[in-house]
C-alpha positions in Angstrom: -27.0 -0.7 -27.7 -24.1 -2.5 -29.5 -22.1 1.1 -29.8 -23.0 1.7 -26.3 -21.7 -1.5 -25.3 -18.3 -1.2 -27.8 -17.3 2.4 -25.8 -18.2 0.7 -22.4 -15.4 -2.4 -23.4 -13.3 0.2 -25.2 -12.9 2.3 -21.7 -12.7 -0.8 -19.8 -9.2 -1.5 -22.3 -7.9 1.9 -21.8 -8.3 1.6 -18.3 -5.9 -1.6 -18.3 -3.6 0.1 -20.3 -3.5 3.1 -17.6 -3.2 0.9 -14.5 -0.2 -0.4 -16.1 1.4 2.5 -17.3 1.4 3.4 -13.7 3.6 0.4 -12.5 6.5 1.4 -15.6 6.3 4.4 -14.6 7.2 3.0 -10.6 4.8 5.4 -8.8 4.5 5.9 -5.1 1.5 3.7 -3.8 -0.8 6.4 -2.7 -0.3 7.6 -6.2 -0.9 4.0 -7.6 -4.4 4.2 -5.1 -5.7 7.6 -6.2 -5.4 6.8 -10.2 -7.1 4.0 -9.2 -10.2 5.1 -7.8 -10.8 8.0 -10.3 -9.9 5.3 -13.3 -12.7 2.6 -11.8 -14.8 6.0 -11.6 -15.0 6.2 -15.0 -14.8 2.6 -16.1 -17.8 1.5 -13.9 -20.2 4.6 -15.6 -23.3 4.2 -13.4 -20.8 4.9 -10.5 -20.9 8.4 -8.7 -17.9 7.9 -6.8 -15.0 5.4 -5.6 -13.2 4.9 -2.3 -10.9 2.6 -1.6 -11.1 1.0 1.9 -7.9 -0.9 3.3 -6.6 -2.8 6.1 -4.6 -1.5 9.0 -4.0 -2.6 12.6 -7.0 -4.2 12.6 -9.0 -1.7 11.4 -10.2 0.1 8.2 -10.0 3.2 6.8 -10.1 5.1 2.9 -6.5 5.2 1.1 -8.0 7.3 -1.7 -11.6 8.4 -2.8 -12.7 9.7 -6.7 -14.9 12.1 -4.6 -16.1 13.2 -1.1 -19.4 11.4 -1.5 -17.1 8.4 -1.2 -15.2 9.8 1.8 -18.4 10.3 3.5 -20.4 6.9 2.8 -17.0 4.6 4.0 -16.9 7.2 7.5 -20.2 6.4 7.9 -19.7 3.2 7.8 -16.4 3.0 9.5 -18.1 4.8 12.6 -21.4 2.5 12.3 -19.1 -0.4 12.1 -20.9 -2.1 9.2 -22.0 -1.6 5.7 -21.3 -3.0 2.5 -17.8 -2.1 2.1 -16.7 -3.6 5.4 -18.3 -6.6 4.4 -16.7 -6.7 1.8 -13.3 -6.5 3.1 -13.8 -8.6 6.0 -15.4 -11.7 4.1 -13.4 -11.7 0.8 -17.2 -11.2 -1.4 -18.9 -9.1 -3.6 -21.2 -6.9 -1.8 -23.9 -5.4 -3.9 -26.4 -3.1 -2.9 -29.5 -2.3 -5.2 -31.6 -0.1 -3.3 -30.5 1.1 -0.2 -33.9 2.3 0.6 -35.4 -1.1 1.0 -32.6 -3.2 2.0 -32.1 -3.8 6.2 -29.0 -5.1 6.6 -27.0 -2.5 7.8 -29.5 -0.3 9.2 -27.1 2.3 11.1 -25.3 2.3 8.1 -28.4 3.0 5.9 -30.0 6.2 7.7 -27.2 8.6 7.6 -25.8 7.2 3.6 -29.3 7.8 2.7 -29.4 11.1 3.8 -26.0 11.5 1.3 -28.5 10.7 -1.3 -26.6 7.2 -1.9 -29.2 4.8 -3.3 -26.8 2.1 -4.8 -23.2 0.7 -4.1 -21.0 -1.9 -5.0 -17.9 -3.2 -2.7 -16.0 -5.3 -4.2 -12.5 -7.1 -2.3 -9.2 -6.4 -3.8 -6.8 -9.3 -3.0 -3.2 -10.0 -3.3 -1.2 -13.0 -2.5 -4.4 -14.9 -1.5 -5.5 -12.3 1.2 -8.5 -9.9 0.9 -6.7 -6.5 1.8 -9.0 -3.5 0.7 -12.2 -3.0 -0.9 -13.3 -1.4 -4.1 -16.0 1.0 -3.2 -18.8 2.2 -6.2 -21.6 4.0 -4.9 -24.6 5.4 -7.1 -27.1 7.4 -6.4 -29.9 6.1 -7.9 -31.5 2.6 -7.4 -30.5 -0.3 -9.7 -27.8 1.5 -11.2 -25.2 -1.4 -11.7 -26.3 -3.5 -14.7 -24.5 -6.6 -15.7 -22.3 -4.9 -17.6 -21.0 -2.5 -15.4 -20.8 -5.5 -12.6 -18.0 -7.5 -15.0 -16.3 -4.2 -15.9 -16.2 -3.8 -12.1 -15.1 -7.1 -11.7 -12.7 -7.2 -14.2 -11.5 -3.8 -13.3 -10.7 -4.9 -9.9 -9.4 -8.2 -10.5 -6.5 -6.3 -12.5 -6.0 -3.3 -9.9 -5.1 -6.3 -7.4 -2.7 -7.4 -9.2 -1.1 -4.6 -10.6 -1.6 -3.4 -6.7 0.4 -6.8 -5.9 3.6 -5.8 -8.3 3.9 -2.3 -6.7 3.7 -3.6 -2.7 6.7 -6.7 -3.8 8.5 -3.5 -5.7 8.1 -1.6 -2.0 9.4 -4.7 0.0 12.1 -5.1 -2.3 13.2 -1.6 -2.2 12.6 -1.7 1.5 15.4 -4.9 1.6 17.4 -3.2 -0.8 17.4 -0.5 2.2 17.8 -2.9 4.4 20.8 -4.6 3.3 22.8 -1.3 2.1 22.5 -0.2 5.5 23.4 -3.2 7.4 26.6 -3.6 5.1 27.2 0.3 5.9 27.0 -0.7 9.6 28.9 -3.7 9.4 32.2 -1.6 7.1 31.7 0.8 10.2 32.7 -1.2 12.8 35.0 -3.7 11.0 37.6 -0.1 10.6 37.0 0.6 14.6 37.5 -3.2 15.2 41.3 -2.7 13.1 41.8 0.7 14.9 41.6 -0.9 18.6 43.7 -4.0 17.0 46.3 -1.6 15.9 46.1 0.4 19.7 45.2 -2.0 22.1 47.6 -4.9 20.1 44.9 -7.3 21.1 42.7 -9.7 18.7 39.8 -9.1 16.5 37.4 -10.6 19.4 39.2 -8.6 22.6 38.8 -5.5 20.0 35.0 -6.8 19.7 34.5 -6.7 23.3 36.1 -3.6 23.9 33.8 -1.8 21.3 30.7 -3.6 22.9 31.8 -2.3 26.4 32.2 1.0 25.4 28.4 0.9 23.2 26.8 -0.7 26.6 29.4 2.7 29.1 27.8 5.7 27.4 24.7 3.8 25.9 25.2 4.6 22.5 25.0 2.5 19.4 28.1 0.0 18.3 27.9 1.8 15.1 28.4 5.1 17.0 30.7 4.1 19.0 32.8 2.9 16.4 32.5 5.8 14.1 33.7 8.2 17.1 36.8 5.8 17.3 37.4 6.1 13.2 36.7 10.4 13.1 39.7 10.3 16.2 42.4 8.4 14.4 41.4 9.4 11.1 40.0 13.3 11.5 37.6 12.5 8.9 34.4 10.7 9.3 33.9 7.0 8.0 33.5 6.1 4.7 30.1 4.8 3.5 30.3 1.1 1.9 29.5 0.3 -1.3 25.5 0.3 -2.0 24.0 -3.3 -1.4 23.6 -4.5 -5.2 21.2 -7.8 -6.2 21.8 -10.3 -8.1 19.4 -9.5 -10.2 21.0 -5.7 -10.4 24.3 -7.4 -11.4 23.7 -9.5 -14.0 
C-alpha cells in the first residue's frame, strides 16, 4: 500500500511540474485546457475520463475532454440542464457522486449517463480571481471509485490548474492590451501626418485641420483613420508608415 501510495504522490508531482512547464512554454489556452484534462486523467487513476466545463454567455459548455465518454456525460447534462458538473460550476462546491445508480438528484441527468455506463464522477470548480469559472469533470465507471486519496490528488490537482489557468488568461489580457495600445498609437501617428498635411494645404490650425478630417470621415462614412491615410498615400504616393510597437514598462526596463 505504502508503494502504491508513493507512485500515486510521485504522479501527482510530475503532474505540477507539467502544468507548469506549459505556462514557460506560453501555450495557447485551448492548449493549456486539453494538457489539462488528459494530465488530471492520469493523476486522479480511478478516473475514466476528464472534461472540462466553462462559462460563457451565460451558459456552459466542454473546452476540452481526455475522452468522448466525457464529451457525452457533460452533453447530457448540458441538455438536461443539471448534473453534477453544473453544480458544480454554478455553486463554487465539490460535487461528488458515488453511485449513480442509487443517487436521485439529478434524475434526467442519471438515465441517459447510466446508459454510458458512468457509475461514479467527481466535479470539482476551478476558480480564478475569486470567481468559480469552470469545472473539473472525473467520471468513473464503477461505483465508489474515488478513494480519499484520489479526492486530495483531485483537489490538489485542481487547486493548481486554477492558478496556473489564472497566469495564462492575465498573460492573454495583457497581450490583448499590448494589442490594444500598439494599435491605437498606430491610429493616432495616422492621423497626426493627415492632420500636418491639411495644415500645410488648407494653411489653417491643428483644430480647423481636425474638423476638416472629421467632416470628411462622417461625407463618405469611412473611418478617421481611413480617411486620413487616403490623404497621406495622395501627398506622399506611398502608404503611411506604421508607428513604433506599443512597448511596457515592464518591456523597457
Amino acid at each position: 500500500m505504502a508503494a502504491v501510495s508513493n507512485a500515486a504522490e510521485s504522479r501527482l508531482v510530475s503532474a505540477y511540474g507539467r502544468l507548469f512547464s506549459l505556462l514557460a512554454e506560453s501555450p495557447e489556452v485551448d492548449v493549456f485546457l486539453d494538457q489539462v484534462v488528459h494530465v488530471a486523467a492520469e493523476v486522479v487513476t480511478p478516473a475514466v475520463a476528464c472534461g472540462l466545463t466553462m462559462r460563457r454567455d451565460g451558459g456552459a459548455f466542454t473546452v476540452a475532454s481526455s475522452a468522448d465518454l466525457a464529451a457525452r456525460a457533460d452533453e447530457i447534462q448540458y441538455g438536461a440542464d443539471e448534473g453534477p458538473c453544473l453544480e458544480a460550476l454554478r455553486h463554487g462546491k465539490v460535487v461528488e457522486v458515488t453511485d449513480l445508480r442509487a443517487d436521485e438528484r439529478w434524475p434526467r441527468y442519471r438515465e441517459h449517463a447510466l446508459e454510458h455506463g458512468i457509475a461514479g464522477s467527481l466535479s470539482l470548480p476551478m476558480t480564478v480571481d475569486g470567481e468559480t469559472v469552470g469545472a473539473l469533470n472525473l467520471y468513473a465507471t464503477h461505483r465508489g471509485a474515488f478513494t480519499d486519496t484520489a479526492r486530495r490528488h483531485a483537489l490538489a490537482f485542481t487547486a493548481q490548474g486554477a492558478a496556473a489557468l489564472t497566469v495564462i488568461l492575465r498573460q492573454a489580457d495583457q497581450a490583448l492590451l499590448h494589442q490594444q495600445l500598439t494599435d491605437a498609437m498606430t491610429s493616432r501617428s495616422v492621423i497626426d501626418q493627415a492632420l500636418g498635411v491639411l495644415m500645410g494645404q488648407q494653411r489653417c490650425t491643428a483644430s480647423e485641420a481636425f474638423a476638416l478630417l472629421r467632416q470628411a470621415s462622417q461625407h463618405r462614412n469611412r473611418k478617421l483613420r481611413e480617411v486620413a491615410a487616403e490623404i497621406i498615400t495622395q501627398v506622399s504616393g506611398e502608404s503611411p508608415q506604421p508607428a513604433p510597437g506599443f512597448i511596457s514598462p515592464r518591456q523597457h526596463s
